[in-house]
C-alpha positions as CSV (number, residue, x, y, z in Angstrom):
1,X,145.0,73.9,122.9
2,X,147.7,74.0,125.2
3,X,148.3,71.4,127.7
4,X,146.4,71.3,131.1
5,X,148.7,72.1,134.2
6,X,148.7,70.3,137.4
7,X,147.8,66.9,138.2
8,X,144.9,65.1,136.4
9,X,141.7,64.8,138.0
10,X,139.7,61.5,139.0
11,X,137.5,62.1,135.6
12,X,140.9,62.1,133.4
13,X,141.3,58.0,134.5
14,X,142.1,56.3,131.9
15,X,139.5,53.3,131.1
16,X,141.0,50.0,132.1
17,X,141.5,47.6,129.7
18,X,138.3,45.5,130.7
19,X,136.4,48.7,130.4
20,X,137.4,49.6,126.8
21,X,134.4,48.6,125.0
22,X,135.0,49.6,121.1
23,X,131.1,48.8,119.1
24,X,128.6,47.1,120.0
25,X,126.4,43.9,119.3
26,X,123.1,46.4,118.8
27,X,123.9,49.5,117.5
28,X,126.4,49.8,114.6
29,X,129.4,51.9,114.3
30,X,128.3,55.5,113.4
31,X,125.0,55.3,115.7
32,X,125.3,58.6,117.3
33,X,127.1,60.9,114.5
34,X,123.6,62.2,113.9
35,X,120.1,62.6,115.5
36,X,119.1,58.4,115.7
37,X,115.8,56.9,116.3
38,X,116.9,53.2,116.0
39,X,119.6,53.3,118.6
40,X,118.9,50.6,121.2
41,X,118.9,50.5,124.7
42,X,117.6,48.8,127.4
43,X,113.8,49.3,128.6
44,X,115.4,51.1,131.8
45,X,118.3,53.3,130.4
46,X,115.4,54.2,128.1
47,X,113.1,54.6,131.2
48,X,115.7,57.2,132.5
49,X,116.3,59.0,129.3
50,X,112.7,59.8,128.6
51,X,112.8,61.4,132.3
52,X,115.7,63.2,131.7
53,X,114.4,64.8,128.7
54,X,110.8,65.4,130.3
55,X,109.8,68.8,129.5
56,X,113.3,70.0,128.3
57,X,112.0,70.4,124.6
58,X,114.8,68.0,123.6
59,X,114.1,64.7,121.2
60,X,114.5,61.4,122.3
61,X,116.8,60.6,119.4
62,X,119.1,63.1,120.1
63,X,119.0,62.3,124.0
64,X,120.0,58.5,122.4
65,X,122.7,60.0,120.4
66,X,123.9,62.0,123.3
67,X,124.1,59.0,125.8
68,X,125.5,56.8,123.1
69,X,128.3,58.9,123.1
70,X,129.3,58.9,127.0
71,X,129.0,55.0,126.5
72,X,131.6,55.7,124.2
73,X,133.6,58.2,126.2
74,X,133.7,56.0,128.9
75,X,135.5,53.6,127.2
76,X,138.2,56.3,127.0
77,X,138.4,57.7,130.2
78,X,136.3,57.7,133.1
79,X,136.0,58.4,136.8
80,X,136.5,55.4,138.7
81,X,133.5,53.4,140.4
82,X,130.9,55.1,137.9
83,X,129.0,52.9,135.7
84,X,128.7,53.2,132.0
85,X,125.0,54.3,131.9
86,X,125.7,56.9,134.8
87,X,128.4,58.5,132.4
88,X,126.1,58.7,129.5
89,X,123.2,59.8,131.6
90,X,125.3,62.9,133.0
91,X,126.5,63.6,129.5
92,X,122.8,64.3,128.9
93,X,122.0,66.0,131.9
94,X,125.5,68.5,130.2
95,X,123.8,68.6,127.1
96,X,120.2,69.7,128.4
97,X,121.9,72.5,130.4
98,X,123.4,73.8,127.5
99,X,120.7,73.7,125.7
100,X,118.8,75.8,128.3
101,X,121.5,78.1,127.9
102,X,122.7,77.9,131.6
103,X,126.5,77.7,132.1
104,X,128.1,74.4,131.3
105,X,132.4,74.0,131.1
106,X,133.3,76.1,128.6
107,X,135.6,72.4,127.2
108,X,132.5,70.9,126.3
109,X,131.4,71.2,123.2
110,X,131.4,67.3,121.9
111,X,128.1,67.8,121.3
112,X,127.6,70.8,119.5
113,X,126.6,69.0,116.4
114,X,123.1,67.8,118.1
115,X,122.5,70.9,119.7
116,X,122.0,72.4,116.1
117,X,120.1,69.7,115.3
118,X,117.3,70.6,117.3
């Protein structure tokens, strides 16, 4: 892929070092590679997910696996003055569009591997 022109947007921030979370003390390493039932989050991040997901025909353990993965991007690089659950929460909200087939950025595609899961 070639490199991007111009200057970098605020989403391209790279995570300060404070911010660089690598694991976690609930779910292991791996959690997300696949569908997940026993990934762990908080009763309101869970709260939020199953609201997301209301009606969209997508499982919650994929919805897990996709928001475990925008914790994990955020540790990367991030927009500055979002939290951690707001970045995995719009991840989602990216993945349900795409799975409802409307237009997304054609540069995401992280999640492909879920979306064939379903």
């Amino acid at each position: 892929m070639p490199k991007r022109r111009g200057p970098k947007s605020a989403a391209q921030t790279p995570a300060k070092k404070k911010e660089q979370v690598f694991g976690s003390r609930i779910n292991r390493r791996g959690s997300a590679s696949k569908p997940n039932p026993n990934i762990k989050f908080s009763k309101s991040t869970t709260d939020k997910i199953r609201t997301i997901i209301r009606g969209t025909g997508v499982p919650l353990c994929v919805a897990k696996s996709v928001v475990r993965r925008g914790f994990g991007a955020y540790s990367v690089t991030h927009r500055p003055n979002v939290s951690r659950v707001a970045w995995g929460l719009a991840r989602l909200k990216t993945f349900i569009k795409k799975y409802q087939g409307k237009k997304v950025k054609q540069s995401y595609r992280q999640d492909d591997d879920l979306l064939r899961s379903i």
